[in-house]
VEXSE-960291 format. One record per residue: y, z, x of N, C-alpha, C in turn. Coordinates in steps of 0.2 Angstrom, whole numbers, padded with zeros to 4 digits, always signed. Example, Ala and Ser with C-alpha at 12.3 -4.5 7.8 and 13.67 -1.06 7.14 Angstrom:
2
-0028+0039+0066-0022+0039+0062-0016+0039+0066;-0011+0035+0064-0005+0036+0068+0000+0039+0064;
END
This chain:
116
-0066+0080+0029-0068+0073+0028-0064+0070+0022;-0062+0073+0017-0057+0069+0015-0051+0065+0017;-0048+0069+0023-0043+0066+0024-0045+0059+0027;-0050+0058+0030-0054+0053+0033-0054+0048+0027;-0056+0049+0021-0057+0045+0015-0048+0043+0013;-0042+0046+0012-0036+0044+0010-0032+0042+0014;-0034+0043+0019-0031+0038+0025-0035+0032+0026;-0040+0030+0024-0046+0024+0022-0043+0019+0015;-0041+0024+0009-0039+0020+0001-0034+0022+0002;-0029+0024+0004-0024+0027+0002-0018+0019+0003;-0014+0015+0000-0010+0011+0000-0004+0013-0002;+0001+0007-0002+0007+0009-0001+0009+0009-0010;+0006+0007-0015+0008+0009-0021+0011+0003-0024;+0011-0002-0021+0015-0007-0023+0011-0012-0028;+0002-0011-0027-0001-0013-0030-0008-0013-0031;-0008-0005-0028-0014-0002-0031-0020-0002-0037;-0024-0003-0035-0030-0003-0039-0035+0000-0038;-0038+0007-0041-0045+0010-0041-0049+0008-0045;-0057+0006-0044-0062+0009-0050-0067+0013-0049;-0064+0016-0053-0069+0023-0053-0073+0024-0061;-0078+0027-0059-0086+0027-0067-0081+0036-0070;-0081+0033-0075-0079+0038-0082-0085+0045-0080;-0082+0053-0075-0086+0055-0077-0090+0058-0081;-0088+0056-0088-0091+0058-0093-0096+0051-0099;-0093+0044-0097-0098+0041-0101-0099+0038-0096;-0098+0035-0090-0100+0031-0084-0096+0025-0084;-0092+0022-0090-0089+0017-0089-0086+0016-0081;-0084+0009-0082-0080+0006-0074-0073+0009-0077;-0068+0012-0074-0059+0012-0076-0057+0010-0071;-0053+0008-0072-0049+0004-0067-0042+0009-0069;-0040+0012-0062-0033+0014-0062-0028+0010-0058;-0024+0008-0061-0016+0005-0056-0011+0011-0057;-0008+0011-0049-0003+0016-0047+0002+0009-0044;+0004+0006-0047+0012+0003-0044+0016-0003-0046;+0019-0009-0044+0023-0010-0049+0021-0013-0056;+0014-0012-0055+0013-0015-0062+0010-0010-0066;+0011-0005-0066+0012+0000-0069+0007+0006-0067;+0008+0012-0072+0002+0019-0069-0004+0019-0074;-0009+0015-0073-0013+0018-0080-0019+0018-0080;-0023+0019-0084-0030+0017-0082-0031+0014-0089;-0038+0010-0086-0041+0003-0092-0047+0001-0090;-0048-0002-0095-0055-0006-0095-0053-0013-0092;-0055-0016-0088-0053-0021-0085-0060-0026-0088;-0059-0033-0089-0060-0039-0093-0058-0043-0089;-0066-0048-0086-0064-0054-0084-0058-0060-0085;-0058-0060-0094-0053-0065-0095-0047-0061-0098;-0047-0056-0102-0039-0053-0105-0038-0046-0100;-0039-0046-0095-0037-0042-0090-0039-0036-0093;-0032-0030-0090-0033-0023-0090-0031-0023-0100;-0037-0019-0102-0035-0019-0109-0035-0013-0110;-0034-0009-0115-0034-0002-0119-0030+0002-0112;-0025+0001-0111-0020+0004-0106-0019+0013-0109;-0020+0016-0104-0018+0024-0106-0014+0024-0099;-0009+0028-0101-0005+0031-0095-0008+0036-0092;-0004+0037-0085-0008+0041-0082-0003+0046-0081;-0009+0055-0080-0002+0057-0081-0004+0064-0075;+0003+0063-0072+0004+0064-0064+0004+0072-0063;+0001+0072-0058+0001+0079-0056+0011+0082-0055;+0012+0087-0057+0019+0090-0054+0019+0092-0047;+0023+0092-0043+0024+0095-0037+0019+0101-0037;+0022+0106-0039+0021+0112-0039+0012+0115-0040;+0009+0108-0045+0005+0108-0046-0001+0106-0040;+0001+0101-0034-0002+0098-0030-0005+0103-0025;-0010+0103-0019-0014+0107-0017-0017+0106-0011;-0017+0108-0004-0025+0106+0001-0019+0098+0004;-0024+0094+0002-0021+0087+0007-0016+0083+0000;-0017+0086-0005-0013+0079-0009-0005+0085-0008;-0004+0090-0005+0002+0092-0008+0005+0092+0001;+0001+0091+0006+0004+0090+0012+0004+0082+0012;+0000+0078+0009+0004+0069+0010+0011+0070+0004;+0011+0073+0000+0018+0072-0004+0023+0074+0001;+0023+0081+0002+0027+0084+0008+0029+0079+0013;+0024+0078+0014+0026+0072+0021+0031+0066+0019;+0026+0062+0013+0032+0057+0012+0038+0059+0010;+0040+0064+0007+0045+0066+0005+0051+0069+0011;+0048+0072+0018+0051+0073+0022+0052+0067+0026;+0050+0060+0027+0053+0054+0029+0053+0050+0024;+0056+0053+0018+0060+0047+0015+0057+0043+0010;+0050+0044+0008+0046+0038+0007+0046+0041-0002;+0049+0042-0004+0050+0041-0012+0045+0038-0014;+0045+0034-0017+0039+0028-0020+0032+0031-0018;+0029+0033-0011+0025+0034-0009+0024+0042-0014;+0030+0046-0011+0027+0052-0014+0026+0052-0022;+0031+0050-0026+0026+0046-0034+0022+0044-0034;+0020+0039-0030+0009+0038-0031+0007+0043-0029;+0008+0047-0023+0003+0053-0024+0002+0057-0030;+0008+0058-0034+0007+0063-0038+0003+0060-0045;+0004+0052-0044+0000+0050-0050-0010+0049-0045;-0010+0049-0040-0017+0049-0038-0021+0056-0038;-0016+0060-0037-0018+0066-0039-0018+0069-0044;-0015+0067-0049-0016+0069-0056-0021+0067-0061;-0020+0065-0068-0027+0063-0072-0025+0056-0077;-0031+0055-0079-0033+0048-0080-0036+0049-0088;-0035+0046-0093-0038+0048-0097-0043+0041-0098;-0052+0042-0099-0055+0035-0101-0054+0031-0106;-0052+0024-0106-0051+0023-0112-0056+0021-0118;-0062+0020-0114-0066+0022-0118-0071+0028-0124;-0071+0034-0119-0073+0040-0121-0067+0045-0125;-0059+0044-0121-0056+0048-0121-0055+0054-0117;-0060+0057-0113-0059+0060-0108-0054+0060-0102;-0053+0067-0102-0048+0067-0095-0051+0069-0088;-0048+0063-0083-0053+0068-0078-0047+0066-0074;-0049+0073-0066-0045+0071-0061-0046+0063-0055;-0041+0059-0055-0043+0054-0051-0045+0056-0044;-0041+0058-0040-0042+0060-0034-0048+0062-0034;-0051+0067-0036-0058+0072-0037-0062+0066-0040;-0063+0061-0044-0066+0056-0044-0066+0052-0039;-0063+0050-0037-0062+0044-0032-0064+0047-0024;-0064+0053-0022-0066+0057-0016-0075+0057-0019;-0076+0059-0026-0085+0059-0024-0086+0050-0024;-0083+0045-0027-0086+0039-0027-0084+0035-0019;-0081+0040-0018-0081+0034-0009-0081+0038-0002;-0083+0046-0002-0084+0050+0003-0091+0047+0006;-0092+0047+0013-0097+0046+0014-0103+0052+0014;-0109+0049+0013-0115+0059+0011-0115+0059+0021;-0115+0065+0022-0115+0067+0028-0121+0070+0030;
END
């Protein structure tokens, strides 16, 4: 089932946007993965993304299961860019309001898988 869900969100990184609930204080975070930068925030009707944290990216070697077979892939036809987002979507997110770290991927698969 997963692979179902990141072939569903999975974009080309150029101007990616998650939100996902902090899961340790439930806030909304907003992650961006692309040109405008890797980070997660609290996002604000009128002053945008505010309290910017980086986000920080899984390693290669680190990656596992489907997020290290889509780097593979992109990386075997060329897709640089591509396989950089992956390792920031499967890497971790710090809330900016709790401080918590949590994994994105593993969030964003429980907040958009379907219950079966």
């Amino acid at each position: 089932m997963r692979e179902y869900h990141w072939s569903a969100v999975l974009g080309d990184f150029t101007d990616d946007f998650h939100h996902l609930a902090c899961p340790h204080c439930a806030v909304e975070v907003t992650i961006a993965i692309g040109d405008y930068g890797r980070y997660s925030a609290i996002r604000d009707w009128h002053l945008g993304d505010v309290d910017r944290r980086g986000l920080r990216p899984a390693s290669s070697e680190e990656l596992s299961g489907t997020g290290r077979w889509m780097h593979e892939t992109a990386l075997r036809d060329g897709h640089e860019a591509l396989a950089d987002g992956i390792t920031h979507l499967f890497g971790k997110a710090e809330c900016p309001r709790c401080a918590s770290v949590f994994n994105i991927a593993d969030e964003s698969t429980s907040a958009n898988c379907p219950v079966l």
